[in-house]
C-alpha positions in Angstrom: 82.7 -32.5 -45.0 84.1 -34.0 -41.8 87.3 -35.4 -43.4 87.8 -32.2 -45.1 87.3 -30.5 -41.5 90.1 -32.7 -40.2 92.4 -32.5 -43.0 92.3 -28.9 -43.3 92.3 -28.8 -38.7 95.6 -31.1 -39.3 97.2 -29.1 -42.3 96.9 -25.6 -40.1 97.9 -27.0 -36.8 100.9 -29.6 -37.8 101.8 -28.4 -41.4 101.9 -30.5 -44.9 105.3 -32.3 -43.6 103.7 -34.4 -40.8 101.9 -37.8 -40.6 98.8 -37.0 -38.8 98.3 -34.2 -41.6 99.3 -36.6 -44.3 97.0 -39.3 -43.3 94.3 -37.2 -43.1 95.0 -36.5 -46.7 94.9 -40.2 -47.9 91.7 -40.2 -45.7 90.1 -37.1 -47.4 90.9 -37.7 -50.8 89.1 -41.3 -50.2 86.3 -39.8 -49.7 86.4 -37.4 -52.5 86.9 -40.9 -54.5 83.9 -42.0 -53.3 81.7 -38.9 -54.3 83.3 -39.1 -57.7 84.7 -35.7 -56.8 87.9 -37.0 -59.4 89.4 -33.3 -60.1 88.8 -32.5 -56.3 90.9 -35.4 -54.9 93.1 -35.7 -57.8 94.6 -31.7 -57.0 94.4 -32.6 -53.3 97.2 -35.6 -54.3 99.0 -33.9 -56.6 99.8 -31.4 -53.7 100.1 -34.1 -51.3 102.3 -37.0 -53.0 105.4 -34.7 -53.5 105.5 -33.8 -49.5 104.7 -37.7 -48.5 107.3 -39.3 -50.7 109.7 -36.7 -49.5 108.6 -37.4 -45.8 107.6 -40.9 -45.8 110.1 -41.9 -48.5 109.2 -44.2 -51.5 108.6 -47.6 -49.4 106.3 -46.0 -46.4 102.7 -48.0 -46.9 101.0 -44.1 -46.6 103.4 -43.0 -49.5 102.4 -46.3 -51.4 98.2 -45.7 -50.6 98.3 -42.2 -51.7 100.0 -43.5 -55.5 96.7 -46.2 -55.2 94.2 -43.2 -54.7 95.5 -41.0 -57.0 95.7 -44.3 -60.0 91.7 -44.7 -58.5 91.3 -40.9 -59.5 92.6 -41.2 -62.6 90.6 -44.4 -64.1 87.6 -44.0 -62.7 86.8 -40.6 -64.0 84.4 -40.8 -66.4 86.1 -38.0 -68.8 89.7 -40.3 -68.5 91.5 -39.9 -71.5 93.8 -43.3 -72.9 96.9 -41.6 -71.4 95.5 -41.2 -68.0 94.2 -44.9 -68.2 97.7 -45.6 -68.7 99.1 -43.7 -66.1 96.5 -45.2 -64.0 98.1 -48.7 -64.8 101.6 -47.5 -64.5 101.4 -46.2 -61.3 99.3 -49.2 -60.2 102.4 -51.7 -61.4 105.1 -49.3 -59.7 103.2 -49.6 -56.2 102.4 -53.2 -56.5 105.9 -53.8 -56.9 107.6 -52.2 -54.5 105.4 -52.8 -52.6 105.4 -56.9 -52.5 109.6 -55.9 -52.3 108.7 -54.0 -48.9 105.8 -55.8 -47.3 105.4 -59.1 -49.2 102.9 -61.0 -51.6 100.4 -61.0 -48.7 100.5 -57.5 -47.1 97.1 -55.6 -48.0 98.5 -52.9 -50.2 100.3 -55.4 -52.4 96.9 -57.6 -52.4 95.0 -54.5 -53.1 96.5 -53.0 -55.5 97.2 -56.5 -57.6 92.9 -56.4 -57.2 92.8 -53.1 -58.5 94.9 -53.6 -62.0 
């Protein structure tokens, strides 16, 4: 409720385009991750990704978290078919690799996501 509160507070006072608004995204749809509220966050990225990457560009870490989240909403929905599963991995290996070429081997979202495939 409360992340939704500030995500939808950020969306109406800053607009989709800036950071505040899109971390509040990531933030949200972590939590509908955690409720198992799959289709929820999954349309939530799906609206999101498009502005972030265009904002944030492909190497931001935000940009790279969001592609994690929405890979987390795709496998660990119970009703995942094999082409989402594999989606889920693809996207997974895209963001772990660029983002050991950004960050490093040791930066958390290239650990992370390497944990997560």
């Amino acid at each position: 409720q409360m992340d939704r509160d500030i995500y939808s507070g950020r969306l109406r006072l800053n607009g989709e385009e800036n950071g505040h608004t899109l971390l509040a995204a990531n933030n949200y749809s972590t939590s509908l991750i955690g409720l198992k509220r799959f289709e929820e966050a999954k349309s939530l990225l799906r609206r999101t990704m498009p502005v972030a990457r265009r904002v944030l560009g492909d190497s931001h870490d935000l940009w790279l978290k969001l592609r994690r989240a929405y890979a987390q909403t795709l496998y660990h929905d119970a009703s995942a078919t094999l082409a989402d599963v594999r989606e889920a991995v693809t996207t997974l290996e895209e963001t772990k690799r660029t983002a050991r070429r950004v960050f490093g081997d040791a930066h958390p979202t290239a650990e992370i996501t390497e944990l997560m495939l």
